[in-house]
N, C-alpha and C positions, 0 to 999 in steps of 0.2 A: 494743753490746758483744756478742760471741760467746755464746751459752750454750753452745759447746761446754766453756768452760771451767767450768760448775759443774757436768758429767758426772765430773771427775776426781777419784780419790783421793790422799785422804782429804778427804768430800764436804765436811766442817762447816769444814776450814777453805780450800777452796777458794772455798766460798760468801761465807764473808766475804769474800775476799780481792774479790771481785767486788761485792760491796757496797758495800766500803772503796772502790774504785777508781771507783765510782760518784759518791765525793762529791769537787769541788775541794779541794786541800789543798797548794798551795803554800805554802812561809814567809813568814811573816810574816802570812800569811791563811788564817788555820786557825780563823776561828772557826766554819765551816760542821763541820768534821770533829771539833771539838771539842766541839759540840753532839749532831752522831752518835755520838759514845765514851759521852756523860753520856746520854742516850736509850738506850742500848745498855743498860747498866748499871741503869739503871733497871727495865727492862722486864724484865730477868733479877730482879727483888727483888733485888738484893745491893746492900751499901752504896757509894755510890759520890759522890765529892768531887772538887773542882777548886780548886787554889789561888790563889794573885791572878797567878801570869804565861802561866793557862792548862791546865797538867799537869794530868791526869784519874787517878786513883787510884781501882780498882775492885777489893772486896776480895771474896773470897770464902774461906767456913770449908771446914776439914778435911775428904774423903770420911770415912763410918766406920773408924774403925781407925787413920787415920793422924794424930790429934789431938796424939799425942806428939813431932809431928816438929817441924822447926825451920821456920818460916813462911819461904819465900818469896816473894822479888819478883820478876817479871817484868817485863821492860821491852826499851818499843820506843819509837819515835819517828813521830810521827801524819806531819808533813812529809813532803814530797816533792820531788825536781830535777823543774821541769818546761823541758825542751828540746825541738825537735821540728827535724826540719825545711824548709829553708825554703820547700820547695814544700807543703809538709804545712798543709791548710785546716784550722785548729783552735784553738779556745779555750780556756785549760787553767781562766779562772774560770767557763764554764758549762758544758763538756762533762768528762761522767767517760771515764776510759782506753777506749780501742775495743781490746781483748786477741782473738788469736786463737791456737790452738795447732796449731802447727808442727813435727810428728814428738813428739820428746821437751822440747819447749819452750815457753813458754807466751811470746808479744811483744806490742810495741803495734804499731799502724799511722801509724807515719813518728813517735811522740814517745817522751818516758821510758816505761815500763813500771809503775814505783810500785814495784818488788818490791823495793826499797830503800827502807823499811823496810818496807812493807805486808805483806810473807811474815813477819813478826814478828809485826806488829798481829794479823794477822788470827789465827797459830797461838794467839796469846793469848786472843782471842773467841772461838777454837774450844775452848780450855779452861775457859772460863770460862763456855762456853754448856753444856758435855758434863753429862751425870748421872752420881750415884755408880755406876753400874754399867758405863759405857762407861770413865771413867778412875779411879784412885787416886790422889789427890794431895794434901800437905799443905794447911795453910793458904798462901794463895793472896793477895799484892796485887800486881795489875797498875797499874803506870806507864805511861803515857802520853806521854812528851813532845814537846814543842812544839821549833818553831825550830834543830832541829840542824842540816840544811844550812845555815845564812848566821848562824850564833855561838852555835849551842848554849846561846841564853838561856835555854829550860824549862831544863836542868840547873842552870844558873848560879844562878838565881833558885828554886830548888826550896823549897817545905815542906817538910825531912825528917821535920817533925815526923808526917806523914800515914804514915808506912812504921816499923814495927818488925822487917820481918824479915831475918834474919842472911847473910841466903844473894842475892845478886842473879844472874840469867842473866838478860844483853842480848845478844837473839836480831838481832845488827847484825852480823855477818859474813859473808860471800863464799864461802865454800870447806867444803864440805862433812864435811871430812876433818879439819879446823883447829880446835882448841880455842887461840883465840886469849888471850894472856896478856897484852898489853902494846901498846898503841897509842904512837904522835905526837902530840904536841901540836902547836899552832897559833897564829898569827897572820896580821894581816891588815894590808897596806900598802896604802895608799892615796895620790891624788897630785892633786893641784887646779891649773888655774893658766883666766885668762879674760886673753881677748884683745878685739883692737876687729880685727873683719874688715876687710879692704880689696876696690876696686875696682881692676883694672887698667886703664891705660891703653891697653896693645899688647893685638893679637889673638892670642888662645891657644884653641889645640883640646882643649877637654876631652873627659875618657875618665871612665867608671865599670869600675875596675876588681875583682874577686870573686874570691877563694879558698873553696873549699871541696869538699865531699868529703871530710874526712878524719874520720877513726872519733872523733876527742876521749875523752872519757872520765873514769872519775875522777882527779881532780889529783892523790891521795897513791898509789892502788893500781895508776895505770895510768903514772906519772909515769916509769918504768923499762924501759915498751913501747918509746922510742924512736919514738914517734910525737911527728906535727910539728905547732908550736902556731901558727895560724892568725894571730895577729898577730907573731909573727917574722917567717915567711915575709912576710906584705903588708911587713912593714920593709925586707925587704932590699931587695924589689922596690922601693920608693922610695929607699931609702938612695944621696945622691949624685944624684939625681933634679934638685935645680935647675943644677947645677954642669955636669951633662952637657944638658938639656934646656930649662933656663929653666924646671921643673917647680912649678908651686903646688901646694899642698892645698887643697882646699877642705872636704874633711870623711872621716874613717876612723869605721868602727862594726865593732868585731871582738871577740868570743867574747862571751858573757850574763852566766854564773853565777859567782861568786868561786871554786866546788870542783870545776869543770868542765875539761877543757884545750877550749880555743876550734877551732872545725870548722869558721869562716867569719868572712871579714873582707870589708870593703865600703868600697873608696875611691872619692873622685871627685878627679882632678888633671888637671893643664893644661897644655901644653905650646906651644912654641912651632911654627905648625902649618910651618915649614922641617924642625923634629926629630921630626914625626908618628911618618914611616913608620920612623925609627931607634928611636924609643920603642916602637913596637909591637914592631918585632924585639926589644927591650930584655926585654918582658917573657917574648916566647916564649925568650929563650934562658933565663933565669928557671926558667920551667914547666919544661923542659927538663933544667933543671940540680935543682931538687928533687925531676922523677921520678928521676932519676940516685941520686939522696942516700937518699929514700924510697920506693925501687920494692918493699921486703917488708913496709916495714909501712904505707903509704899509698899502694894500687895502683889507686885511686879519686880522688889530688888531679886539681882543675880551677880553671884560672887559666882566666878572661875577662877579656878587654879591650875593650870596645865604643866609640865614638863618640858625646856625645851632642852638642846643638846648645844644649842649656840655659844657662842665664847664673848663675855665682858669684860667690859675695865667696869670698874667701882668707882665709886665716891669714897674716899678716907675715912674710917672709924668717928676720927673727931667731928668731921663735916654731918655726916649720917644723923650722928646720935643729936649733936643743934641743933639741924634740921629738921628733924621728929620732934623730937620737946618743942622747940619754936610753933609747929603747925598744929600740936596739941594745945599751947596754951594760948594761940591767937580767937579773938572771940568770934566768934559765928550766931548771927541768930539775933534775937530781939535782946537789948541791952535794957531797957526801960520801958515800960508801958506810961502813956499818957496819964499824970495823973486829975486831971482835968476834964481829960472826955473818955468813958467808958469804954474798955474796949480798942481804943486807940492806941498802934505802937506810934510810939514820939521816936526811941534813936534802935537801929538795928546796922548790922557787918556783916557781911556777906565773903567770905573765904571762896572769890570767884574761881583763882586759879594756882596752881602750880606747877611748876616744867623742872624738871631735876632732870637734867640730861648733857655728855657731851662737855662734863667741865664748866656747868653754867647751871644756877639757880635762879629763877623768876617764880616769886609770888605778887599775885596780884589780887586785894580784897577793896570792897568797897563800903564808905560809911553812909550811911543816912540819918538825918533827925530833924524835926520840924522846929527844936530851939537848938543855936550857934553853939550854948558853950558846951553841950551837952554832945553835938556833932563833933566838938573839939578833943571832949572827953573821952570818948570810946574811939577815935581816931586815934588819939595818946595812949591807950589801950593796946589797940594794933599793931602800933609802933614798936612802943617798948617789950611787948613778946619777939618780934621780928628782929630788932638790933641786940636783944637779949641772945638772939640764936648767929649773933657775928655774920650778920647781913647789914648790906648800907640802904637805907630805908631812903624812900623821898614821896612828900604827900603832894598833890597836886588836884587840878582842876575842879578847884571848890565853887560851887555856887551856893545862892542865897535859897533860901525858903521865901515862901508865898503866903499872905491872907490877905484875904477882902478885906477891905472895910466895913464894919457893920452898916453904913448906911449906903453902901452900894445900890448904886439904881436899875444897873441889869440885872440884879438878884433880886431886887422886890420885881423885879418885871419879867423874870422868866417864873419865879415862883409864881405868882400868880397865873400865868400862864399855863403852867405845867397843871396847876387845879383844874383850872377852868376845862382845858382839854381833857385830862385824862381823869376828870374827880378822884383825887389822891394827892396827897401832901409829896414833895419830892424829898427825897434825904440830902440835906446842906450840909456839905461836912470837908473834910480835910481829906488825903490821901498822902499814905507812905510812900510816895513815889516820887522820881521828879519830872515836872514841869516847867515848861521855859517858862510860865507867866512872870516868875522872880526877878529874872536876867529881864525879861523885855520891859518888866516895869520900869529901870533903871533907863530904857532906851526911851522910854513913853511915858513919862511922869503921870502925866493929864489923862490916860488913858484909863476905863473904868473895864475890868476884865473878870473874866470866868470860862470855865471850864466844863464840858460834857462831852457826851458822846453814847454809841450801842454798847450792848451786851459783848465784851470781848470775852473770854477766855484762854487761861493756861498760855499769854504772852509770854516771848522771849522762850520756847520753848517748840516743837514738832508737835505740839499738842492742840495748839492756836485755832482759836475758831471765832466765830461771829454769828449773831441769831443772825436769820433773816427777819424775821418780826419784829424784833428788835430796830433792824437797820432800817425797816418801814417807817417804826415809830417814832425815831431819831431825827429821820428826816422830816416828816411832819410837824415837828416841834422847832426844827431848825428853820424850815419856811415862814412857819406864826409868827417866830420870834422876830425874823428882818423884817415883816411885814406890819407889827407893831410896835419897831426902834419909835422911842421920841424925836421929834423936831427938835431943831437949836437951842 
């Protein structure tokens, strides 16, 4: 890892953030980073708990003076997307981030970055490591949670009982400028179905064919780029495939992560070798036709087609051909735009993955949408393409959407605030994406919440970056803000 990056300001939480990034912390395997939050905390004396699905709770009292004020919560999320890729030599459960900083930006070398959510974590271990005389700030419990990229179980499963105070800031946002109010909720579709592979009789030239190159990104934030989802494109390129070629399947592996849009897909099919040299032209005219489609926003796709000599089983005729149609007419993309705020998508599906390999099909898409029935609707969407194509579907890990109240008192007080510092209105708005605020509000009735953070970029993707000036000015505004909490 760089150490150019713990030269930058502001050092303490740069340092963490370098620490953080030091230790493994993908979902679902967080108990290494989870041990480093409870170590952390410890080592500082302050009190510090974990509850039974994980969540790390690290309290610290009043600076002098500010005793009278109303305690808050901090809160981030330990997790991380880890994608890299695919030439990228790298381990995400034994090597920490390789960060290096590039002008005004801080990247990793070919994977995620972490700075979703780790530029949270860490501003939080920078407040909770500072002395009274570097910051003023109320009483102080920092959250931790677990498992937000892949269903946000730490919130789901939360002890509320560990948190008393009135006021939460989740430092889980994008956009430096944003005091976000109001996230999407979510759901998650899924689709199963097993086959019995075959042998063919006649001679067929297999091909392994590769999309990739495209920037992917996050499913809800980046879902409106108009960037192209790695398993559509490998579909179309087979779609109609045995009809004009005699084409098998023998096996698709396209995108990873459920909250990611997919940057590479991996087929291997078979053709009849009279339709070789027509297949091959098949797919360049393919390439061709989606540089045409995405020449502004994917000026990077690369379609390969190679020749191998290796020997397959297939997937059966009938199975093939539902499974095509199914993954052409499942929705991908923004389903409805807000009709209420300009510019805002309200519900969007994200065609994360596909695994056709080995006797076994796994699709896995995910929904978003900022109103319930509308989340319902294009889930029911998803479904019925998927059980259309003789798969057994099952939706899970739904959570709620988020809005402030309009007479929310930390948003007339950080607006305000954001003026006064930076003479400039801040953008109050909603985001396509999710945030725990929904789930914890259910843990925290009484709890008045919002949402910020730095300049992130191209999350859930090897693209991931963070301004430095940015992270400057985030934390400036993050210090104002504890430092003018209300009293009781």
């Amino acid at each position: 890892m760089s150490q150019e990056v713990r030269l930058l300001e502001p050092l303490a939480l740069w340092n963490h953030f370098a620490d953080l990034n030091a230790v493994p912390r993908p979902s679902k395997k967080e108990e290494r980073v989870i041990q480093f939050m409870l170590d952390f905390g410890h080592a500082l004396g302050l009190e510090t708990m974990k509850d039974a699905s994980g969540n790390v709770v690290i309290k610290k009292p009043a600076t002098p003076g500010m005793e009278n004020r109303q305690t808050v919560i901090l809160q981030s999320h330990l997790d991380m997307v880890h994608q890299k890729n695919a030439d990228t030599n790298f381990d995400f459960d034994t090597q920490g981030i390789d960060m290096f900083v590039d002008g005004d930006w801080v990247k990793a070398r070919g994977t995620t970055l972490g700075a979703d959510n780790g530029l949270g974590v860490a501003s939080i271990m920078a407040l909770l490591s500072a002395s009274a005389d570097e910051i003023k700030h109320p009483a102080l419990e920092a959250l931790f949670t677990i498992d937000e990229e892949t269903g946000m179980t730490g919130a789901i499963e939360l002890d509320g009982s560990m948190l008393s105070g009135t006021i939460l800031l989740n430092l889980d946002t994008e956009d430096d400028d944003e005091l976000c109010i109001g996230c999407a909720g979510g759901i998650d579709t899924n689709a199963f179905l097993n086959y019995d592979e075959e042998q063919v009789s006649e001679q067929l030239q297999a091909y392994v064919i590769k999309v990739s190159g495209l920037k992917g990104g996050h499913s809800g934030m980046d879902i409106d780029k108009g960037r192209a989802n790695a398993n559509k494109l490998m579909n179309r390129i087979l779609y109609g495939g045995f009809e004009l070629f005699g084409m098998r399947i023998a096996s698709i592996d396209g995108g990873s992560l459920r909250n990611a849009i997919p940057r590479e897909s991996v087929a291997i099919v078979a053709v009849r070798p009279n339709d070789a040299s027509v297949f091959e032209k098949h797919v360049a005219d393919k390439w061709r036709e989606f540089q045409a489609e995405f020449r502004k926003t994917e000026p990077d796709l690369k379609i390969n087609c190679e020749k191998t000599q290796a020997q397959y089983l297939f997937m059966p005729v009938a199975v093939q051909q539902h499974l095509v149609n199914a993954i052409y007419a499942v929705q991908n993309g923004v389903y409805r735009m807000s009709a209420e705020v300009a510019g805002f998508v309200e519900t969007s599906s994200s065609l994360a993955r596909v695994l056709a390999k080995d006797g076994s099909i796994l699709i896995q898409a995910l929904q978003r949408s900022s109103g319930e029935s509308t989340k319902i609707d294009v889930a029911n969407t998803v479904r019925a393409a998927l059980e259309n194509g003789g798969m057994r579907v099952e939706q899970g890990g739904s959570y709620p959407g988020w809005q402030l109240p309009s007479d929310s008192a930390v948003l007339t007080l950080m607006a305000g605030l954001y003026r006064d510092i930076f003479n400039a209105e801040p953008q109050v708005r909603a985001c396509h994406a999710g945030l725990e605020c929904g789930i914890l509000g259910k843990h925290l009735p009484n709890t008045d919440m919002i949402s910020f953070g730095p300049n992130i970029r191209h999350a859930h993707s090897p693209d991931e970056c963070v301004q430095i000036s940015s992270v400057k000015k985030f934390w400036s505004f993050l210090c104002t803000t504890l430092e003018e909490i209300p009293g009781f």
